[in-house]
N, C-alpha and C positions, 0 to 999 in steps of 0.2 A: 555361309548364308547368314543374314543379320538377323537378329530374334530380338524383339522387344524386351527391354528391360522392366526387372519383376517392381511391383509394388514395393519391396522388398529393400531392391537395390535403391529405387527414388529415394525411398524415407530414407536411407541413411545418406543419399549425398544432401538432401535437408540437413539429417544432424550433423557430417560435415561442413554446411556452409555456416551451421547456427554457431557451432563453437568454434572453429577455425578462424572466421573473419574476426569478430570481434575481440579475440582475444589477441590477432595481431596487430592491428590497431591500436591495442591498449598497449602492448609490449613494447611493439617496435616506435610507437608514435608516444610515448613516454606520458600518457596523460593522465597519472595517475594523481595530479595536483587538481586538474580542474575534473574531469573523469574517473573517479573508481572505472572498475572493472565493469560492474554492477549497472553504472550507465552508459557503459560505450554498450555494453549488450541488449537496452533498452533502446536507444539512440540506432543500433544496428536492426532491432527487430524493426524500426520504422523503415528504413530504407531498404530493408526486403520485402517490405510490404508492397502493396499491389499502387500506393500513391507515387513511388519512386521506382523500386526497381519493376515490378510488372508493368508500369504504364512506360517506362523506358525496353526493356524487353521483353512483352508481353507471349510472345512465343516460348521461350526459354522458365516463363512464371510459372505460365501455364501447365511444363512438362514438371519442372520437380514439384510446387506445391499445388498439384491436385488433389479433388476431392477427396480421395481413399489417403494421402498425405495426409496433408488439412485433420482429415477426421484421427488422425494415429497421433497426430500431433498434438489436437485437442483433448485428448485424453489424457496423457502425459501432463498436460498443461493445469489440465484438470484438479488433477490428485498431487501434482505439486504444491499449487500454489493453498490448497487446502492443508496441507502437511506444513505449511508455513506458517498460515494464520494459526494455526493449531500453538504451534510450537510459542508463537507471540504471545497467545490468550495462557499458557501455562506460564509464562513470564513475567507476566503481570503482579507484584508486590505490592499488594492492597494495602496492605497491612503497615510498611513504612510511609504509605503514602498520608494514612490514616494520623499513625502519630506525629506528624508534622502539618494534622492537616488545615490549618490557620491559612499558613504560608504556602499550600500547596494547592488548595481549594481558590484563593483569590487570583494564585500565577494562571493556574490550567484554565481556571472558567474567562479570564481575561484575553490570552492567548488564543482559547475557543471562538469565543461571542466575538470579536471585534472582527476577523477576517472575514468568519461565516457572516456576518451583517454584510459587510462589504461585497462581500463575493456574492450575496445574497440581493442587491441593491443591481452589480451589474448583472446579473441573472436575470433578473425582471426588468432591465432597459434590452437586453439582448435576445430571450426570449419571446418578444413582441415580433419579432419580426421571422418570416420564415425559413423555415431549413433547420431549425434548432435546436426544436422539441419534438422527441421522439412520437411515436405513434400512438403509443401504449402511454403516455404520460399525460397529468394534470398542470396544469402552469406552476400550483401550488407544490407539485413535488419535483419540478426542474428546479423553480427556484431554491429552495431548499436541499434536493442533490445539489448543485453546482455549488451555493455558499458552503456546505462542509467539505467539498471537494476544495476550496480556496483555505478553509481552515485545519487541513489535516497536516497530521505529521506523523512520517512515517519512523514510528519507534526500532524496528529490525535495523534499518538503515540507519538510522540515529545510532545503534549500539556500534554501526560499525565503524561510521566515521569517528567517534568518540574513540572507538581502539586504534584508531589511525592519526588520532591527536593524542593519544595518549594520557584522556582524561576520565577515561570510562570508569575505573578504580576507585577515583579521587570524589571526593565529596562535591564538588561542580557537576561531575560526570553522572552520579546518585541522585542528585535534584534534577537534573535532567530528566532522567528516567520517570522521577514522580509525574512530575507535570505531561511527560508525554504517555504517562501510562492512563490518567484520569482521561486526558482528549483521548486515548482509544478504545475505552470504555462506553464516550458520548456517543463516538465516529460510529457503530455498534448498535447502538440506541436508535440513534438518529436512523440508521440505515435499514434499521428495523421497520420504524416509524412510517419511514417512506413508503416500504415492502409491504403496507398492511392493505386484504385483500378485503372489503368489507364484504365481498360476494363467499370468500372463503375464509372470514373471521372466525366462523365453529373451529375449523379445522389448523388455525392458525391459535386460537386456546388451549383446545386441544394441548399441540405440539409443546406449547408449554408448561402446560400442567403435570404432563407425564415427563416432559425433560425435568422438571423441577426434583420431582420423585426419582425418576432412575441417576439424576447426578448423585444425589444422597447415595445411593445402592451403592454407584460408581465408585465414588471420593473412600468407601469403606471397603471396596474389594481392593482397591489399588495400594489401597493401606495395607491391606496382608497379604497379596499375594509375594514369591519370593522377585527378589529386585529385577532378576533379568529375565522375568515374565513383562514387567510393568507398560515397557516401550509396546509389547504385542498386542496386550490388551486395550491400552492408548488407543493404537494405533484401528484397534474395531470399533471402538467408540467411537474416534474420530467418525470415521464410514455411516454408523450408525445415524450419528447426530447429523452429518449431511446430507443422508436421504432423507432422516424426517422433515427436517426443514424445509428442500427441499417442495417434499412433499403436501408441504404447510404454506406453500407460496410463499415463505420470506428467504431463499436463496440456499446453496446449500455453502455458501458460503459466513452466514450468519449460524450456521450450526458448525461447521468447524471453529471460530472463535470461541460458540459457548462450551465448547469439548474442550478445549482448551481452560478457558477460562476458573474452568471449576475444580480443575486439578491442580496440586500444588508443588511447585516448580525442586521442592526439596526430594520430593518421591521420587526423581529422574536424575536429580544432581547435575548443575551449572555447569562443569566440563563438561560432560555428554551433549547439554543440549547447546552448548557451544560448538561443540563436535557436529552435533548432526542439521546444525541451521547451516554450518557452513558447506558440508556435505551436499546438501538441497541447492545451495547459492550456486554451485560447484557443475554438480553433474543434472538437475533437472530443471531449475530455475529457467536456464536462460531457454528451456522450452519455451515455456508460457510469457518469458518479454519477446520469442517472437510470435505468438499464437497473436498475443498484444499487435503488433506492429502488421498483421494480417491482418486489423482491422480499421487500420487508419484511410483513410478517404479526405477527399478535397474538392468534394462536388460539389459544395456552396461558391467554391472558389479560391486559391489557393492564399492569396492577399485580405482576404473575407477569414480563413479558418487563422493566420497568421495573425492578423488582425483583434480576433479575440482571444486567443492565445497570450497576447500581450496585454489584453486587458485583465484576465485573469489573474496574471503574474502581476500586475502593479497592484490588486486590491490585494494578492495574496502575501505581498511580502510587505504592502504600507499596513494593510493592519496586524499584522502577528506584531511588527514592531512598535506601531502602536500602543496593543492591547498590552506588550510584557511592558513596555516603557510605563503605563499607568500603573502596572501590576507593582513595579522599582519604587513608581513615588509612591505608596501607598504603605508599600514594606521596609522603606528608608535604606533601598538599595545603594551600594557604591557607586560612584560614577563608572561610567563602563561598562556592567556592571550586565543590564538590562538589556545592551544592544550583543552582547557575544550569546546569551539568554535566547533573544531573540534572531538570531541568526542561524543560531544550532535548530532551532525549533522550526525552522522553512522547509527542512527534510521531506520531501513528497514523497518520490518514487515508492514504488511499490504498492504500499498501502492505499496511497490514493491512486493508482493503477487498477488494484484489483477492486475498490472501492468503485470507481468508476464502469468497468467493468461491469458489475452488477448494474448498474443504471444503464448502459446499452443492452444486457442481452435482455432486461424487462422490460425497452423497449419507450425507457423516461428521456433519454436523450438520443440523439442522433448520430451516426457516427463521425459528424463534421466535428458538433458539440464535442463528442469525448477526442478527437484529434487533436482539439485546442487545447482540451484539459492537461491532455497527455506529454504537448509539449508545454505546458507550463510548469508542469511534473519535473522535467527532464531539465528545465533552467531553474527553478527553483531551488532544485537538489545540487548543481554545477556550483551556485554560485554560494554555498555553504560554508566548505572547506577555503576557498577564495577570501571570503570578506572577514571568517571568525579567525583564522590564522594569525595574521596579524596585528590584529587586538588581544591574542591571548599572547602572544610573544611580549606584547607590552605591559598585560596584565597577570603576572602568573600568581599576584597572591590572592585571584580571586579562586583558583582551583583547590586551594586549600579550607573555603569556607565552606559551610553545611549549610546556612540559609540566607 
């Protein structure tokens, strides 16, 4: 006698097809040149998605990711992708960014302003027209999401490809890091910015008046308590800080950032959290790039979503080059010099993923808009490893220089 299969059994042939498919693909189809791993499972989350594979097998969509899926899925995806940003915002070396900061204030804010303008210019030719700003959004803060979404870069992914070039160590590798550490400070700000509820502005003070106070409390417990408490107690803070936020209408996503951010990366020790970002990359990540990829859509039209997907990609990769190439002349960079600078620095995924992310589920963009975003993400990040490669095989003595 047949008996319908449990909630149970669905969800795990989910997590069978989430980490099965793309990780053959990346093995067996060798694409670890133009594809990390990282984004064939980005790239896979879209074509599980309901624009490709449900609209091609809609019957079959239907049975594994349903609602009660969907929703187990979203949890998972949830508290990953928080545990992530967590793990970034602890990463962040203010402090080297600080004493360098001439040459690292002029690169990052260049880097910054130039794409987000760009991106910001097509934002407001493209939002004029319908299907593209969310429900819940102001013109003023599409345009403004979408240009920092053209100007972001995503540092986690930056750390990785750099250990995949094998310059992360190297002093090239360490100015890297400054400048993508200061844009994800902005990315942050800006996202704040946008998130600000004027109908729940008490409550959004509030939230940081008292974060301001209990990180103090924080930063001093974490100090003495003994070491292999530290990750446990992180780990309720994080929690903590993304209900209040949360709770405060700026995301709970801008409070895992600040849990992070305010803890200092020495209390947990650099192998560890090397160890456990990649643990996350590993066994929960590729949740939430398909949680991601369940929500791409193409109901403007599929040459219409494609369509600004490539315009975003052309202001997001002319100005980052742009902005460092001005940033070179200014610092009397080498030749060369500026553009592997600025090619390392195209890095999306992820960051501007879950970046974006937050501007669909508030409801500032549309999910056509974050479609486009999404695959601008996906070829921005492709074409990194591709173009810096071989300017650094030509250029190796600039990996030895500090500024």
């Amino acid at each position: 006698m047949h008996t319908a299969m449990s909630t149970t059994e669905i969800f795990l042939i989910a997590i069978l097809i989430i980490f099965t498919a793309p990780y053959l693909v990346w093995r067996l189809g060798r694409t670890d040149y133009y594809a990390p791993l990282v984004v064939v499972q980005i790239i896979g989350g879209i074509l599980l998605g309901p624009g490709v594979l449900g609209a091609a097998f809609p019957n079959y969509y239907s049975f594994v990711f349903n609602p009660q899926v969907v929703t187990a899925l979203n949890g998972i995806a949830w508290w990953a992708v928080m545990m992530f940003v967590w793990v970034a915002g602890i990463e962040l070396d203010l402090s080297e960014a600080w004493s360098r900061r001439k040459e690292t204030s002029i690169t990052a804010a260049l880097a910054l302003a130039t794409p987000l303008s760009f991106g910001a210019i097509a934002a407001a030719f493209l939002l004029q027209q319908e299907g593209w700003l969310g429900p819940q959004g102001s013109y003023i803060q599409g345009v403004l999401g979408i240009g920092m979404a053209c100007a972001v870069t995503a540092l986690p992914i930056l750390v990785l490809l750099m250990e995949k070039l094998e310059i992360l160590r190297q002093p090239l590798g360490q100015r890297l890091l400054r400048y993508a550490s200061l844009d994800d400070v902005a990315i942050w700000g800006v996202l704040a910015l946008i998130l600000v509820d004027w109908e729940r502005v008490s409550r959004q003070m509030i939230f940081l008046v008292l974060f301001a106070v209990a990180a103090l409390a924080m930063r001093r417990l974490v100090a003495r308590v003994p070491e292999q408490d530290r990750w446990y107690v992180g780990l309720i803070w994080l929690a903590l800080c993304g209900l209040a936020a949360d709770w405060a209408g700026l995301h709970y996503m801008v409070g895992a950032f600040l849990a992070g951010a305010v803890l200092d990366a020495k209390w947990f020790g650099q192998g560890k959290m090397d160890s456990f970002r990649h643990v996350l990359l590993l066994a929960v990540m590729p949740v939430f790039f398909l949680s991601t990829g369940l929500r791409t859509q193409w109901d403007v039209g599929g040459v219409a979503v494609f369509g600004a997907a490539a315009l975003f990609l052309f202001v997001s990769v002319a100005g980052k080059l742009i902005g460092v190439h001005a940033a070179g002349r200014i610092l009397k960079w080498q030749p060369g010099e500026a553009s592997v600078i600025g090619w390392m620095l195209q890095t999306k995924a992820l960051i501007m993923i879950i970046f974006v992310n937050v501007l669909l589920d508030k409801g500032i963009i549309t999910n056509e808009t974050f479609t486009a975003l999404l695959l601008m993400a996906v070829a921005s990040t492709m074409l990194t490893i591709p173009m810096v490669k071989p300017q650094l095989d030509r250029l190796r003595e600039l990996i030895g220089r500090s500024d």
